[in-house]
C-alpha positions as a printed Julia matrix, in Angstrom:
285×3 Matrix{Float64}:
  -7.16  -17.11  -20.78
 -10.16  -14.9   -21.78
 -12.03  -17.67  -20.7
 -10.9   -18.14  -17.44
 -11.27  -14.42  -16.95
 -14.41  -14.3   -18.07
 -15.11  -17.07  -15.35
 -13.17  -15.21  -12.38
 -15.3   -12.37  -13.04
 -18.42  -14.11  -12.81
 -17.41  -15.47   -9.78
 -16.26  -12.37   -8.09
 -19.76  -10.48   -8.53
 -21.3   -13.57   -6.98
 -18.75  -13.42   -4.4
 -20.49  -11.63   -1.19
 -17.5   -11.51    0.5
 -16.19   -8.85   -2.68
 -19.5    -7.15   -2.25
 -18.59   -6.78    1.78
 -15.46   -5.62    1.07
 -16.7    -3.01   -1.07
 -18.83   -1.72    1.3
 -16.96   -1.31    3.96
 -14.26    0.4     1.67
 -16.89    2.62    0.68
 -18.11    3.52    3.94
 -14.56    4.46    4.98
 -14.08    8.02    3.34
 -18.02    8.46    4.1
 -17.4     8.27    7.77
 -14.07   10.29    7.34
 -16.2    12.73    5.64
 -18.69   13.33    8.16
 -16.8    13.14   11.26
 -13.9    15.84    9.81
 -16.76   18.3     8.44
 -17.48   19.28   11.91
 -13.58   19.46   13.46
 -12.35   22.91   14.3
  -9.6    22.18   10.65
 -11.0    19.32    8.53
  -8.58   17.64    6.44
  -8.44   18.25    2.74
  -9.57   16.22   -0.2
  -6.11   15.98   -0.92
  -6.01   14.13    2.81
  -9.13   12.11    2.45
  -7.62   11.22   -0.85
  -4.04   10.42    0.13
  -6.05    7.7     2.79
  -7.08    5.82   -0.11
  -3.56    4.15   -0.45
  -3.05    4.03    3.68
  -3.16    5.55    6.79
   0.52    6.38    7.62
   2.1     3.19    7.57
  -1.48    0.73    7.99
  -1.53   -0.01    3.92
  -5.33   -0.32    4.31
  -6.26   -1.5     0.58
  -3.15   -4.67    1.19
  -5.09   -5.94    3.99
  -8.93   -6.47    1.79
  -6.74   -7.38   -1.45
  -5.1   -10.34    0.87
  -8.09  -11.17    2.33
 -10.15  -11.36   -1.03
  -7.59  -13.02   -2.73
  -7.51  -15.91   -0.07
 -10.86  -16.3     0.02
 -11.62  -16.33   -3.45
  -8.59  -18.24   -5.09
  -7.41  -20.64   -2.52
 -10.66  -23.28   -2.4
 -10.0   -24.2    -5.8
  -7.5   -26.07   -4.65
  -9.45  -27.78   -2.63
 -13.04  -28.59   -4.59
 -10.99  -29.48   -7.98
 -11.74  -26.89   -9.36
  -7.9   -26.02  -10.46
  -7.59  -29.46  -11.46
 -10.65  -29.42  -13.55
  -9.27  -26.22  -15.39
  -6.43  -28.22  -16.29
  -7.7   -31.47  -17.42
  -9.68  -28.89  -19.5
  -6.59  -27.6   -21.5
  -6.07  -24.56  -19.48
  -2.21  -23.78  -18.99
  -0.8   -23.05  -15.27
   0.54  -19.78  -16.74
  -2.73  -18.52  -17.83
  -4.5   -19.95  -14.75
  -2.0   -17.86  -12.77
  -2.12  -14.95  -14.89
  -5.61  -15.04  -14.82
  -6.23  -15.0   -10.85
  -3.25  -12.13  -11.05
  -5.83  -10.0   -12.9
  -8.87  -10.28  -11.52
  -7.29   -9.79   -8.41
  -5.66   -6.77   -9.72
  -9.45   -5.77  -11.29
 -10.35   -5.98   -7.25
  -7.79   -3.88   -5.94
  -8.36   -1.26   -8.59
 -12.38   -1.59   -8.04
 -12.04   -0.74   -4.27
  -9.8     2.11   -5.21
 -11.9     3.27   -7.46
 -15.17    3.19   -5.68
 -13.2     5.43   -3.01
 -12.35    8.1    -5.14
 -15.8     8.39   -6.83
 -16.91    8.91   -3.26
 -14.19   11.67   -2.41
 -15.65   13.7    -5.52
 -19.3    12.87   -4.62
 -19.08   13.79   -1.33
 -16.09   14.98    0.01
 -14.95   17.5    -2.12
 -18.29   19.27   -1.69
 -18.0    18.93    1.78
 -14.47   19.51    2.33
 -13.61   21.72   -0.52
 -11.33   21.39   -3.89
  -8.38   20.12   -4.0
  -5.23   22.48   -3.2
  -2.54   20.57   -4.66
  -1.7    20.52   -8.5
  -3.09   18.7   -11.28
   0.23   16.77  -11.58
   0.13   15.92   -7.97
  -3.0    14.08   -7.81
  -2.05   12.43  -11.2
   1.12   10.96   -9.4
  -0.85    9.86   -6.73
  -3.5     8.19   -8.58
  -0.78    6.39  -10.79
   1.42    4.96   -8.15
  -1.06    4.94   -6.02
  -2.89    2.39   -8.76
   0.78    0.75   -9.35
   1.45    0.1    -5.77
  -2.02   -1.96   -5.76
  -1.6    -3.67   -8.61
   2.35   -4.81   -6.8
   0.16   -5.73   -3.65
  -1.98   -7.92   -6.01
   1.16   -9.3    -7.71
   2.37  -10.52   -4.09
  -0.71  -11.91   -2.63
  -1.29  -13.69   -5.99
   1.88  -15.32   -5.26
   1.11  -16.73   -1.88
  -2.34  -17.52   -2.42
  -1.43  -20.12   -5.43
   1.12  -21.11   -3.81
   0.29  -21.65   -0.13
  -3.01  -23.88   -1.57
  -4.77  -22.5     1.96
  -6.72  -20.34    2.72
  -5.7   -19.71    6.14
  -2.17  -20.25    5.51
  -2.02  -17.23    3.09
  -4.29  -14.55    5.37
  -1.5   -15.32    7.57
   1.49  -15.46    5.77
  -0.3   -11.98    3.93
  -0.44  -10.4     7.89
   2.88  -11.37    8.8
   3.77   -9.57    5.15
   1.76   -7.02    5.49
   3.12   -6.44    9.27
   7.16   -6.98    8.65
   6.84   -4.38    5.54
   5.06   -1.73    7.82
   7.65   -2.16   10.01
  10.43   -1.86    7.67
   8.6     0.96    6.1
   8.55    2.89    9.54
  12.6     1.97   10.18
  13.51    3.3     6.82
  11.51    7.02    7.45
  12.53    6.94   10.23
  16.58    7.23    9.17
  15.85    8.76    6.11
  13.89   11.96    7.44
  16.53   12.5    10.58
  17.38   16.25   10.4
  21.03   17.51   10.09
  20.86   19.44   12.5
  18.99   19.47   16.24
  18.48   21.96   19.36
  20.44   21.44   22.47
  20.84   23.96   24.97
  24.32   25.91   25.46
  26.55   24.43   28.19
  29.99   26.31   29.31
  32.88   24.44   29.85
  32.11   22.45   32.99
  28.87   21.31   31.26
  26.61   23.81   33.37
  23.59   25.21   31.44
  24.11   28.57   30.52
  20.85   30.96   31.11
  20.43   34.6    29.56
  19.53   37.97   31.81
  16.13   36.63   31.96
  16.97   33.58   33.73
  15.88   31.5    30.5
  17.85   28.66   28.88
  19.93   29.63   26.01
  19.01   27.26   23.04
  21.58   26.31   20.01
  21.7    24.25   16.9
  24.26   21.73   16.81
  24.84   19.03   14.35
  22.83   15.67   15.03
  24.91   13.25   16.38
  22.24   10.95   15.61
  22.43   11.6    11.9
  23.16    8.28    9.95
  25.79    8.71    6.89
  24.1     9.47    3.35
  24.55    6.06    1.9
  22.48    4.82    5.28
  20.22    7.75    4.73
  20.06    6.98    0.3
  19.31    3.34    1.09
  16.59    4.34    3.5
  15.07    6.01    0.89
  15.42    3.42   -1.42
  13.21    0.97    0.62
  10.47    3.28    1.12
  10.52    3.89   -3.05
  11.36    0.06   -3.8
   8.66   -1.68   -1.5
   4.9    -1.35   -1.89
   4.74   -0.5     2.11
   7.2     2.38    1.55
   5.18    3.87   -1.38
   2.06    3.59    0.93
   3.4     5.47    3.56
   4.67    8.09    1.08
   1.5     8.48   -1.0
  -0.95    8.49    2.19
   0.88   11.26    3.27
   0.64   12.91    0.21
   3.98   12.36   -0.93
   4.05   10.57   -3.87
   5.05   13.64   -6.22
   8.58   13.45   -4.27
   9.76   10.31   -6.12
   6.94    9.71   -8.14
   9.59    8.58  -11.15
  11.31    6.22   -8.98
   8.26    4.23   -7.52
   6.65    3.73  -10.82
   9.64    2.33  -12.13
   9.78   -0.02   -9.38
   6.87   -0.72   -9.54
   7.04   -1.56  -13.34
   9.64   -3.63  -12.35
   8.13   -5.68   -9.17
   5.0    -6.97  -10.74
   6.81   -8.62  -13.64
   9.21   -9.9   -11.38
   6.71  -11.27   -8.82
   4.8   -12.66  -11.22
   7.26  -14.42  -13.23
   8.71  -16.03   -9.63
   5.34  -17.06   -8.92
   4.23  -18.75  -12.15
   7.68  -20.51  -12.6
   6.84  -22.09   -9.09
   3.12  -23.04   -9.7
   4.1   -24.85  -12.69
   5.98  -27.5   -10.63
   3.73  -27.56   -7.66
   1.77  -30.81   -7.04
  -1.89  -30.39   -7.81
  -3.89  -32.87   -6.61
């Protein structure tokens, strides 16, 4: 498998598509940068930071993994080149295994370049960081965990779509629906207990003070889903990738930092083992 690493790699640096991607991942927090430096409040490094993972519920760094991962893996299906690899001795499960890496090497290299940039130039610009130490450790490790799951998943559809254009658009669709579930979950999970209404007397008039101004109470929120809807609203947003996004882009990860790692710990195995057992008995041709 070394080998076929070895080869990936290669392959990526020639790739200009990679090199692309890299720029224009690296001119993201530049422009950020400049354009907040001159706002009556600029964000924070922590902010420009926290974007590295997502902007609200956009996972940013899922859309150029999906993308590079399409473009790079899926035309060896179609120039031999997979085929070749096997005739060659080369396993399916390293061949997979392989890809999963230097995809995962890609995901992490984008992130990476990012936060080099955010301590060359935006913490001088913007300031220091305000959080904690341990704060911007859990964000930099699930943040890197959540990428690596992203990899994990596109892997899975690019070797097993076999096209290119198939997978960008199964990836969208993916990308799309888990944004959207992301969103629903929050959405419960965050409702407050309790919410203002103003005071009514018994004929359901609104009842005004000596100033002639409505009286405002808080009442309980009849909106409020039950805490198993509201615990298994949270449990999305930890479990899936597009969940931890949202959480760590707003600079939430230390909340349930334990919980998304360990999901995280437990997707990628999982993904990947789903994914190899089914590109072992796909027909290569």
């Amino acid at each position: 498998m070394i080998k076929l690493l070895r080869a990936n790699m290669a392959r990526l640096l020639k790739s200009a598509t990679f090199w692309i991607c890299m720029s224009l991942y690296a001119l993201y927090p530049i422009i950020v940068t400049l354009i907040e430096k001159d706002t009556y409040e600029p964000i924070t490094s922590d902010r420009l930071l926290a974007l590295n993972y997502g902007v609200e519920w956009f996972p940013m760094q899922g859309v150029f993994i999906a993308i590079l991962c399409s473009i790079i893996f899926s035309t060896d299906f179609h120039n031999g080149t997979l085929k070749n690899k096997i005739i060659m001795g080369h396993s399916r499960s390293n061949i997979y295994l392989a890809n999963l890496l230097t995809t995962m090497i890609m995901s992490l290299a984008l992130s990476v370049i990012y936060i080099l940039i955010v301590f060359i130039l935006g913490m001088p610009i913007l300031g220091k960081f305000t959080s904690s130490a341990s704060t911007i450790i859990w964000m930099l490790v699930n943040g890197a965990l959540m990428l690596m799951t992203y990899s994990s998943i596109m892997t899975f559809i690019v070797m097993n779509s076999k096209n290119s254009t198939a997978s960008i658009i199964i990836s969208a669709l993916i990308l799309t629906a888990g944004a959207l579930l992301a969103y629903i979950a929050y959405h419960y999970a965050s409702m407050p207990p309790y919410v203002m209404s103003f005071m009514e007397d018994e004929f359901g008039n609104t009842i005004y003070d000596e100033h002639g101004r409505v009286i405002w109470i808080e009442i309980p929120n009849p909106e409020l889903p039950s805490k198993t809807v509201r615990d298994f609203c949270q449990f999305l947003i930890d479990f899936f990738p597009s969940g931890q996004s949202s959480q760590i882009s707003r600079e939430g990860a230390y909340t349930h930092g334990w919980q998304m790692m360990l999901y995280s710990l437990g997707l990628i195995p999982a993904i990947t083992s789903a994914g190899t057992a089914i590109f072992k008995k796909a027909n290569i041709k």
